[in-house]
Biopython code that builds the backbone (N, CA, C, O; Angstrom):
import numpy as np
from Bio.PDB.StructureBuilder import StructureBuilder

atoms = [
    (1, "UNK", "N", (0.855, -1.175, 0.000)),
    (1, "UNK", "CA", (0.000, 0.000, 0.000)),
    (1, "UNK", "C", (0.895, 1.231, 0.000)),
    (1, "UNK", "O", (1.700, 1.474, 0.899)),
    (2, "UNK", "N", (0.681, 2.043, -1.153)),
    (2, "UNK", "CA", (1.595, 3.396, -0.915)),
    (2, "UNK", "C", (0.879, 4.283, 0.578)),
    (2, "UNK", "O", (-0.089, 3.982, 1.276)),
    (3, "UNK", "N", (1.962, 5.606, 0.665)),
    (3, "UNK", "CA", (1.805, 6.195, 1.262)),
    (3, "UNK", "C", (0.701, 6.660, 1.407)),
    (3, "UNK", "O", (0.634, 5.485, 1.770)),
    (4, "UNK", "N", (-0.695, 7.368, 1.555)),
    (4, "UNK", "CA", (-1.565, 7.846, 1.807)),
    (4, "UNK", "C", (-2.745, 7.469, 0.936)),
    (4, "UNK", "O", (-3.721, 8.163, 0.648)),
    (5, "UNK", "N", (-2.393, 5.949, 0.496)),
    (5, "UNK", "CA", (-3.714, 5.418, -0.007)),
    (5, "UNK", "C", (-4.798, 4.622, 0.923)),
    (5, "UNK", "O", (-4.423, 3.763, 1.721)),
    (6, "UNK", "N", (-5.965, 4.923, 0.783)),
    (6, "UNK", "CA", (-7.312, 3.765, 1.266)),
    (6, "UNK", "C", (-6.859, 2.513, 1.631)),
    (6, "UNK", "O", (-6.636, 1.749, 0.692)),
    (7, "UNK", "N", (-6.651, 2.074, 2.833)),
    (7, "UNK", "CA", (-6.508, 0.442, 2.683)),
    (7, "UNK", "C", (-7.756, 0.180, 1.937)),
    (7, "UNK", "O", (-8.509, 1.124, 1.697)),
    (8, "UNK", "N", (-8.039, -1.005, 1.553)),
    (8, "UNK", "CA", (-9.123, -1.364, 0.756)),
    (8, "UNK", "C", (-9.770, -2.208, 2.176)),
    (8, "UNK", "O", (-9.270, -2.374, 3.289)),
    (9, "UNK", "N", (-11.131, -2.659, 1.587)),
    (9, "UNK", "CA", (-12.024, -2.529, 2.488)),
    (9, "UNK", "C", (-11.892, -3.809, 3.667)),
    (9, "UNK", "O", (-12.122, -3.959, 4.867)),
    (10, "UNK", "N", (-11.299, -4.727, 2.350)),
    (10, "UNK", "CA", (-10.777, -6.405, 3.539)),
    (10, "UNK", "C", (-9.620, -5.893, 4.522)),
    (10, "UNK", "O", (-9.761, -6.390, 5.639)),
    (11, "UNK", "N", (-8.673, -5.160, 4.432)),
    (11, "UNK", "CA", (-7.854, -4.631, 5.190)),
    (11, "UNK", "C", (-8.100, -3.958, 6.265)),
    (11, "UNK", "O", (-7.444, -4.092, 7.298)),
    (12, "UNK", "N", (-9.448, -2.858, 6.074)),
    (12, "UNK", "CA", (-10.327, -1.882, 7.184)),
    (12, "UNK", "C", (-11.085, -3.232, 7.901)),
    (12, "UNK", "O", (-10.673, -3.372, 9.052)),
    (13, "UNK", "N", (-11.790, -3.953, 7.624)),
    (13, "UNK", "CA", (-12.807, -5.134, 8.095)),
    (13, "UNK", "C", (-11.354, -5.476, 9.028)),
    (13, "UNK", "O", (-11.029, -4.942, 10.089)),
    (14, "UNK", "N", (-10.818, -6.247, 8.471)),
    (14, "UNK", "CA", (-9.612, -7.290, 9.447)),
    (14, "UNK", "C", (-9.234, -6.623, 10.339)),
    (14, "UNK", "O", (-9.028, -7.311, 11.339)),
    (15, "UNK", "N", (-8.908, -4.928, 10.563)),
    (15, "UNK", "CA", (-8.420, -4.022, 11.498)),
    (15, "UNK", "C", (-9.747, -3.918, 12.255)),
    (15, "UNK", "O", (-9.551, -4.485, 13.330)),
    (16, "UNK", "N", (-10.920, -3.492, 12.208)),
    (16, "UNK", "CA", (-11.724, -3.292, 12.894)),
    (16, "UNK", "C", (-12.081, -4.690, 13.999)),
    (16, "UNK", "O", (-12.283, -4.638, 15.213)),
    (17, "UNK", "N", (-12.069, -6.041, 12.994)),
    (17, "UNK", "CA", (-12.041, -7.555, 13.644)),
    (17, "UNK", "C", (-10.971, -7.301, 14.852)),
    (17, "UNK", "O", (-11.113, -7.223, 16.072)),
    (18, "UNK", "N", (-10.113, -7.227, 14.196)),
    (18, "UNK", "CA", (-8.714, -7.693, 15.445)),
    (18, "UNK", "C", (-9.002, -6.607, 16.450)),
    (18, "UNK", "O", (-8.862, -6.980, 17.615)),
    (19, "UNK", "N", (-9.363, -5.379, 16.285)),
    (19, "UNK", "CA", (-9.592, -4.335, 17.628)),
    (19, "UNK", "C", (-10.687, -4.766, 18.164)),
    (19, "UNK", "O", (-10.541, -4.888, 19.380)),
    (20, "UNK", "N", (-12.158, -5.171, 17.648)),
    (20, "UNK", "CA", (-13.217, -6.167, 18.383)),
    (20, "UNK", "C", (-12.754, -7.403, 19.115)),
    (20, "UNK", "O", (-13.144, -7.701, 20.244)),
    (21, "UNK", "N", (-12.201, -7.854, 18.652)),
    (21, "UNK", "CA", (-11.306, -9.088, 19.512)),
    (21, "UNK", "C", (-10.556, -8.763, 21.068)),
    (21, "UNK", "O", (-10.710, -9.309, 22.160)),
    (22, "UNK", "N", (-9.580, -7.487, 20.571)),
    (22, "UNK", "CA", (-8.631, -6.947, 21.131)),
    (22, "UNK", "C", (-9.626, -6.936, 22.766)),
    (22, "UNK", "O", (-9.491, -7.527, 23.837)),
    (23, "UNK", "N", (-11.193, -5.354, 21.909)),
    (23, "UNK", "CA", (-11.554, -5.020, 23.570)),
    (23, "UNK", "C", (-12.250, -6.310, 24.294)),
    (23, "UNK", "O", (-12.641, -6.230, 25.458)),
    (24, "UNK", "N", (-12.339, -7.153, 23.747)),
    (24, "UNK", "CA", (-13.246, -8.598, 24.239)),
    (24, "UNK", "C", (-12.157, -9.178, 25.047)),
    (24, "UNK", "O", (-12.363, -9.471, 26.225)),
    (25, "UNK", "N", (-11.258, -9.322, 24.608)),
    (25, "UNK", "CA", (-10.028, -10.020, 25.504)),
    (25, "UNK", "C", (-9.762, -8.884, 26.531)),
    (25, "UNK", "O", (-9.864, -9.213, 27.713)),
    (26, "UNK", "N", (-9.427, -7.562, 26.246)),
    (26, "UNK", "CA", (-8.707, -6.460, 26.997)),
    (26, "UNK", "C", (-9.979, -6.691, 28.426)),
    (26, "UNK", "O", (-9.700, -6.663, 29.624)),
    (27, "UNK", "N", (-11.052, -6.859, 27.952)),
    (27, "UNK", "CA", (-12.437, -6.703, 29.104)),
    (27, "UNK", "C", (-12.336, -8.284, 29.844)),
    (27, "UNK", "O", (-12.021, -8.326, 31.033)),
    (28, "UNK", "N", (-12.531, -9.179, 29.323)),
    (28, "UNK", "CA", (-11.641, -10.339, 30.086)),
    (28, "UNK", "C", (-10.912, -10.429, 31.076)),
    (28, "UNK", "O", (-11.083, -11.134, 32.071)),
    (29, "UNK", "N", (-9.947, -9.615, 30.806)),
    (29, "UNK", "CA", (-8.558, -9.807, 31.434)),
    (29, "UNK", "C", (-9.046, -8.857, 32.777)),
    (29, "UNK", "O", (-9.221, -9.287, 33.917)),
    (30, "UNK", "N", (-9.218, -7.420, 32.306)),
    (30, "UNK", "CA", (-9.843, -6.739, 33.621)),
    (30, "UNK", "C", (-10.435, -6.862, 34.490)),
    (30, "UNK", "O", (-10.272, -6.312, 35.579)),
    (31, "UNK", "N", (-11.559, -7.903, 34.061)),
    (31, "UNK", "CA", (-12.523, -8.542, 35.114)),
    (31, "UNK", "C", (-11.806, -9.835, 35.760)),
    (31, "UNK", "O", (-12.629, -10.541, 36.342)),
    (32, "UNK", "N", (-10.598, -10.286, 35.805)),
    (32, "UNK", "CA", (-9.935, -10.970, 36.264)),
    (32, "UNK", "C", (-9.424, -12.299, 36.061)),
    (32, "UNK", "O", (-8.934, -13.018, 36.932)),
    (33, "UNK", "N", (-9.645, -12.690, 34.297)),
    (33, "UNK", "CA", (-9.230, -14.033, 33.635)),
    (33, "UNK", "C", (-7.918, -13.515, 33.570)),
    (33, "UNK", "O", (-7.639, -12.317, 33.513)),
    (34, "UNK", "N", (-7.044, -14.550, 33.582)),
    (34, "UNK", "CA", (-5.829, -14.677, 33.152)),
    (34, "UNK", "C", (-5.609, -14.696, 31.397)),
    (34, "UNK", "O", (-6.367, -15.070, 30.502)),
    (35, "UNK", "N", (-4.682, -14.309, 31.376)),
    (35, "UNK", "CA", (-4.419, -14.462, 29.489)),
    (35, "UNK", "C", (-4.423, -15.688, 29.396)),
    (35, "UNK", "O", (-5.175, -16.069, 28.499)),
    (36, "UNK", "N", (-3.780, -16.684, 30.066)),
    (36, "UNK", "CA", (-4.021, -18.173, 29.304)),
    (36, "UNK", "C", (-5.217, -18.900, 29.713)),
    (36, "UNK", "O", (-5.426, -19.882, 28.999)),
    (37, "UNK", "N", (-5.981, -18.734, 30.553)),
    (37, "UNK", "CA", (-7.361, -18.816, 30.579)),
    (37, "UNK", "C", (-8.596, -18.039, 29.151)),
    (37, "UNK", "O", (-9.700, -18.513, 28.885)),
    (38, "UNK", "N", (-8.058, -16.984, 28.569)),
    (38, "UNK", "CA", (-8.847, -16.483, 27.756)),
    (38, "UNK", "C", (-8.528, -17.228, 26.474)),
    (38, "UNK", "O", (-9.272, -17.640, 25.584)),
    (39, "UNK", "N", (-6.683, -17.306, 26.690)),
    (39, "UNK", "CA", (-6.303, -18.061, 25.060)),
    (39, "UNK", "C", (-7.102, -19.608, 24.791)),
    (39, "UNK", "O", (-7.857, -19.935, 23.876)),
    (40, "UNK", "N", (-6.634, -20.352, 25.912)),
    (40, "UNK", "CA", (-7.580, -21.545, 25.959)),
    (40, "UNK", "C", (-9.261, -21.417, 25.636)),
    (40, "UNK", "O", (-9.868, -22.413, 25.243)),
    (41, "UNK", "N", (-9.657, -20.673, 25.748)),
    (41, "UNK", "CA", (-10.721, -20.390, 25.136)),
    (41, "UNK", "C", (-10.804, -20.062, 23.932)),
    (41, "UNK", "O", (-11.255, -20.953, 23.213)),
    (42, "UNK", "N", (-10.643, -19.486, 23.629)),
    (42, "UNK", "CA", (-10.131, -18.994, 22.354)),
    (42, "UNK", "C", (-9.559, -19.486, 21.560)),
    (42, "UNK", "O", (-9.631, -18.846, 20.511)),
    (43, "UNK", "N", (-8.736, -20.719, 21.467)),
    (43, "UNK", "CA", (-7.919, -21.099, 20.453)),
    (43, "UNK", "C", (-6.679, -20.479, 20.041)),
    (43, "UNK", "O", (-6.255, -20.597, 18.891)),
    (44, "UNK", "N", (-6.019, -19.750, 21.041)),
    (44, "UNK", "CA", (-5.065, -19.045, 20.561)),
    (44, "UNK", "C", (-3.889, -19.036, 21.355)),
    (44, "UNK", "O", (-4.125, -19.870, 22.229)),
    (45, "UNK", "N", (-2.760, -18.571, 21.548)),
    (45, "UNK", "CA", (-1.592, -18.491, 21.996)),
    (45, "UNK", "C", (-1.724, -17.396, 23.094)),
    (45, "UNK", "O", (-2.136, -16.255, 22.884)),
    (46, "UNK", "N", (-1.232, -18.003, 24.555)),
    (46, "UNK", "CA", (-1.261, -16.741, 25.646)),
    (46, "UNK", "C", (-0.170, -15.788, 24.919)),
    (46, "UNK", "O", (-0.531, -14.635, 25.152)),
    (47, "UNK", "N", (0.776, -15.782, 24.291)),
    (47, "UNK", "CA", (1.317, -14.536, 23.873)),
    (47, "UNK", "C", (0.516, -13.493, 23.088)),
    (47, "UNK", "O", (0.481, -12.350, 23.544)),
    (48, "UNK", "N", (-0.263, -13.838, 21.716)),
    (48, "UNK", "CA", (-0.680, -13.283, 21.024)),
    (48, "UNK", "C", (-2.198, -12.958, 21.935)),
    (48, "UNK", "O", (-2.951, -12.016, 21.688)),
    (49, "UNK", "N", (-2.361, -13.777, 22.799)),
    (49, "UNK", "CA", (-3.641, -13.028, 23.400)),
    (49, "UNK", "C", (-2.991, -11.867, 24.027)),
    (49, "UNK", "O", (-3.372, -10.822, 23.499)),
    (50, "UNK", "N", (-1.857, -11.640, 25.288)),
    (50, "UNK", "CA", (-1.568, -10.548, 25.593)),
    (50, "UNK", "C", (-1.243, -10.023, 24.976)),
    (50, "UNK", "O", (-1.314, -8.961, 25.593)),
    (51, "UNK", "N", (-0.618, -9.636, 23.536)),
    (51, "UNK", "CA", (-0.310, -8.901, 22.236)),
    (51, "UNK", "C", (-1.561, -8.257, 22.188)),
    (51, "UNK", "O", (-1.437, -7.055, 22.420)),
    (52, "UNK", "N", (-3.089, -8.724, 21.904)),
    (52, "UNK", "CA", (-3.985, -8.158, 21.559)),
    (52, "UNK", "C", (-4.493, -7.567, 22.793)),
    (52, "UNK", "O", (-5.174, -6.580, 22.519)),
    (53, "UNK", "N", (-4.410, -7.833, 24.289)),
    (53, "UNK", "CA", (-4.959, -7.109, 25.317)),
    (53, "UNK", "C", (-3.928, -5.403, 25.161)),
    (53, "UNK", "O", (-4.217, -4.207, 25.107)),
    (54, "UNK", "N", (-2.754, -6.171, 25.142)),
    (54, "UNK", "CA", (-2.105, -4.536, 25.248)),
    (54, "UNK", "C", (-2.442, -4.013, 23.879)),
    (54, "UNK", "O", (-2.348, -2.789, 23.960)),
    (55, "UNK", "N", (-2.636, -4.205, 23.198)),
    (55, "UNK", "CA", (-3.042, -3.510, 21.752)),
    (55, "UNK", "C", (-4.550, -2.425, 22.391)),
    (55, "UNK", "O", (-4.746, -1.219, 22.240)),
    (56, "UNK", "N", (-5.173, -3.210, 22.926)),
    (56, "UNK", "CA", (-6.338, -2.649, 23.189)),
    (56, "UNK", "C", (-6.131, -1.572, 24.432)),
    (56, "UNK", "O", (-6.957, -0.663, 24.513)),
    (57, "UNK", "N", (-5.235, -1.630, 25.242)),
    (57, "UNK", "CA", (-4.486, -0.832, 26.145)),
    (57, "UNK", "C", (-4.395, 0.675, 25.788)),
    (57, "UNK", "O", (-4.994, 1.681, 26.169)),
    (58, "UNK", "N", (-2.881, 0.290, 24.439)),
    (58, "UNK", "CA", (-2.921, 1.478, 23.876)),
    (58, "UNK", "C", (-3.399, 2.324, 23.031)),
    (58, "UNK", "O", (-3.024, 3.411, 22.593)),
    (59, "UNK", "N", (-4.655, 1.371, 22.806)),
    (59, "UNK", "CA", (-6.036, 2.110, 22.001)),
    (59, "UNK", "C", (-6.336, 2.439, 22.722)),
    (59, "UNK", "O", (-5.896, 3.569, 22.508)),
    (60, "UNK", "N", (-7.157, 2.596, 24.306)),
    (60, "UNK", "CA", (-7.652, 3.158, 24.766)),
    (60, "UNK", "C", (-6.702, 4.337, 25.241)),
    (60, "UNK", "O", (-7.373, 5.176, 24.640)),
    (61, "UNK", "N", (-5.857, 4.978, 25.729)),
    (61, "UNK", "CA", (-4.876, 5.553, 26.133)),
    (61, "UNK", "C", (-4.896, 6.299, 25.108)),
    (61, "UNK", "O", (-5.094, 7.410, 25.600)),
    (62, "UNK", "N", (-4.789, 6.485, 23.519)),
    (62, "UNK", "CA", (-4.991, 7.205, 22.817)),
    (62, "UNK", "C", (-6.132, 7.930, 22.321)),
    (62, "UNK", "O", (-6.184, 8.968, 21.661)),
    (63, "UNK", "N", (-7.018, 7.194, 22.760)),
    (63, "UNK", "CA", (-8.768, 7.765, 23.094)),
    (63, "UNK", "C", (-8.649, 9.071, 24.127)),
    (63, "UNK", "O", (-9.163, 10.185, 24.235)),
    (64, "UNK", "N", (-7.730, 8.316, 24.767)),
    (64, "UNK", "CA", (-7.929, 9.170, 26.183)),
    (64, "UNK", "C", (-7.123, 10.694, 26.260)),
    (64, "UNK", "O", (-7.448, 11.728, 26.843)),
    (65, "UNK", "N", (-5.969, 10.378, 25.441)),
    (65, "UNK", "CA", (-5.328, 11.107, 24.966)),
    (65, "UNK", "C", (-6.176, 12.343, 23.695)),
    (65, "UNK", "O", (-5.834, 13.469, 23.336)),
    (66, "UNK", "N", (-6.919, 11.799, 23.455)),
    (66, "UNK", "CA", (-7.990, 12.601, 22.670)),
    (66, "UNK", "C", (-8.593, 13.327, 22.978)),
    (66, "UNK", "O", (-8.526, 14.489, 22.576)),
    (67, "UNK", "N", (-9.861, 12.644, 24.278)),
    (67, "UNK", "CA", (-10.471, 13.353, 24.850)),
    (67, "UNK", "C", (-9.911, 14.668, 25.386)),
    (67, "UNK", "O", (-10.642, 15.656, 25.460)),
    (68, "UNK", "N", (-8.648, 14.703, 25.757)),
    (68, "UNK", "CA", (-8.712, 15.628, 26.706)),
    (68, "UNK", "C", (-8.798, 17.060, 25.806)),
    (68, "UNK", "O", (-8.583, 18.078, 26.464)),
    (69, "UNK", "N", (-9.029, 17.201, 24.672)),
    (69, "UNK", "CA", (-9.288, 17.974, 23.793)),
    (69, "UNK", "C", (-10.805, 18.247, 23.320)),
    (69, "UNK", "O", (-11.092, 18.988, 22.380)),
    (70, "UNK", "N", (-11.741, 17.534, 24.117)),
    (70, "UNK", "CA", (-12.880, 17.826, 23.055)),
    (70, "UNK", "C", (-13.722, 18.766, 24.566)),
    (70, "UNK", "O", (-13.682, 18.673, 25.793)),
    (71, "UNK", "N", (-14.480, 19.704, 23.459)),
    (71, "UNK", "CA", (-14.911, 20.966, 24.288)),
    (71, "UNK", "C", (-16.516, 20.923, 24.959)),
    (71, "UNK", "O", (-17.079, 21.516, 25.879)),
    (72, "UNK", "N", (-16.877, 19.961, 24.040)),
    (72, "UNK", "CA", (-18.381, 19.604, 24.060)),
    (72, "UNK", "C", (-19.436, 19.605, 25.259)),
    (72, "UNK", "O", (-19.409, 18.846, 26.229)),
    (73, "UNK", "N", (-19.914, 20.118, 25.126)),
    (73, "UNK", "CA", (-21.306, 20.023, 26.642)),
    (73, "UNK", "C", (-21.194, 18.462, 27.401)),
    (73, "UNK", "O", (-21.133, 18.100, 28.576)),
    (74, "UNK", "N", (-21.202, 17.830, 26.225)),
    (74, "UNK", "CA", (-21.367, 16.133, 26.615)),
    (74, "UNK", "C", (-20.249, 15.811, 27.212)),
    (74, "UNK", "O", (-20.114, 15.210, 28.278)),
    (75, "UNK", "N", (-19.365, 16.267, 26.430)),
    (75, "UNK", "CA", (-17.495, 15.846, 27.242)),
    (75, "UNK", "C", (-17.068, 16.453, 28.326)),
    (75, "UNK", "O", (-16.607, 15.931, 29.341)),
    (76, "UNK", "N", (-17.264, 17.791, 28.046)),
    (76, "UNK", "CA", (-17.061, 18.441, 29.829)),
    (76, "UNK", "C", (-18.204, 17.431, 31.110)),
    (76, "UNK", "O", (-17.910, 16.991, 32.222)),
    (77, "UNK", "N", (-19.218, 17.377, 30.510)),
    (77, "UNK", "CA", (-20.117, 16.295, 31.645)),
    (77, "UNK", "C", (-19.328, 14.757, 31.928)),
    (77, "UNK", "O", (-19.091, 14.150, 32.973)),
    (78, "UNK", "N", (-19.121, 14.526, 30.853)),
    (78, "UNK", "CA", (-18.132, 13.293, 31.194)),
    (78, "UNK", "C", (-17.045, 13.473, 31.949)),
    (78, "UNK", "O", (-16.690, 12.689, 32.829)),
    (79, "UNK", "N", (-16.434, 14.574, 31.621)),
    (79, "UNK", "CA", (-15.424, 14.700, 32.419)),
    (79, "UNK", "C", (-14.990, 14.911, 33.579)),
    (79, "UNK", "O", (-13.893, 14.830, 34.132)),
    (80, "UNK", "N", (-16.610, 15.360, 34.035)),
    (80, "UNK", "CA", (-16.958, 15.765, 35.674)),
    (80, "UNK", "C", (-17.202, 14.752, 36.379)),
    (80, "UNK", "O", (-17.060, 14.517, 37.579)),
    (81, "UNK", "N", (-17.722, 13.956, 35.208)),
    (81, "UNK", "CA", (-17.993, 12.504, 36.462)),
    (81, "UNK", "C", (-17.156, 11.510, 36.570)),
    (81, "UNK", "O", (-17.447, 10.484, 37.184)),
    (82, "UNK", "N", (-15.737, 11.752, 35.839)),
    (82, "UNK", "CA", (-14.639, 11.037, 36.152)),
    (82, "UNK", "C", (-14.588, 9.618, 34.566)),
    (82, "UNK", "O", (-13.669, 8.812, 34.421)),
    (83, "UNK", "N", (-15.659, 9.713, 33.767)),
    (83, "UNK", "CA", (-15.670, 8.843, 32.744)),
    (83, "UNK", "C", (-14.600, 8.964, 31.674)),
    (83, "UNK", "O", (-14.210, 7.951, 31.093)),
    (84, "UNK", "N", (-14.020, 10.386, 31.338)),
    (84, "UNK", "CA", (-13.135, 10.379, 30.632)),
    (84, "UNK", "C", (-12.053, 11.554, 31.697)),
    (84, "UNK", "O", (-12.170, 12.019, 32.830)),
    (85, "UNK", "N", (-11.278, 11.640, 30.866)),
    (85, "UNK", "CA", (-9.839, 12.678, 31.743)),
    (85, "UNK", "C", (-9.813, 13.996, 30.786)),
    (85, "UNK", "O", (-9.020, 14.910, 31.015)),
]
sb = StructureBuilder()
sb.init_structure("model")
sb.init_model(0)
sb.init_chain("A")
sb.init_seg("    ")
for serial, (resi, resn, name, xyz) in enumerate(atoms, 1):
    if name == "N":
        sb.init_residue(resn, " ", resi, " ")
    sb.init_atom(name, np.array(xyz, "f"), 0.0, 1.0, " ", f" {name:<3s}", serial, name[0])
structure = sb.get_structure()
């Protein structure tokens, strides 16, 4: 893919999949499964499961990193009640 082209749409789908995956495992883990408890479920490798929990980590962290920019009626309310930073 050059520089500043469209991934095409199987490429956007597979990225959106693996980040749906990501917060399903990342929410897992928080509520107190172990990564190789989730991989065993899953069919997958405790490495690449914690690969995809921290993936989802630093997606959120960059959300968060977002928020702290938005000016909005709705976001300042969020922000009062401690939901975003």
């Amino acid at each position: 893919m050059t520089r500043g082209a469209k991934p095409d749409v199987t490429q956007r789908e597979a990225r959106r999949l693996r980040n749906r995956r990501a917060a399903m495992i990342w929410m897992l883990h928080a509520a107190g499964a172990t990564y190789s408890d989730i991989a065993g479920a899953l069919g997958l490798s405790k490495s690449h499961t914690a690969e995809l929990g921290g993936l989802y980590t630093r997606i959120l962290r960059g959300r968060s990193r977002e928020a702290a920019d938005w000016i909005e009626p709705w976001a300042r309310r969020l922000r009062a009640e401690g939901a975003i930073r």
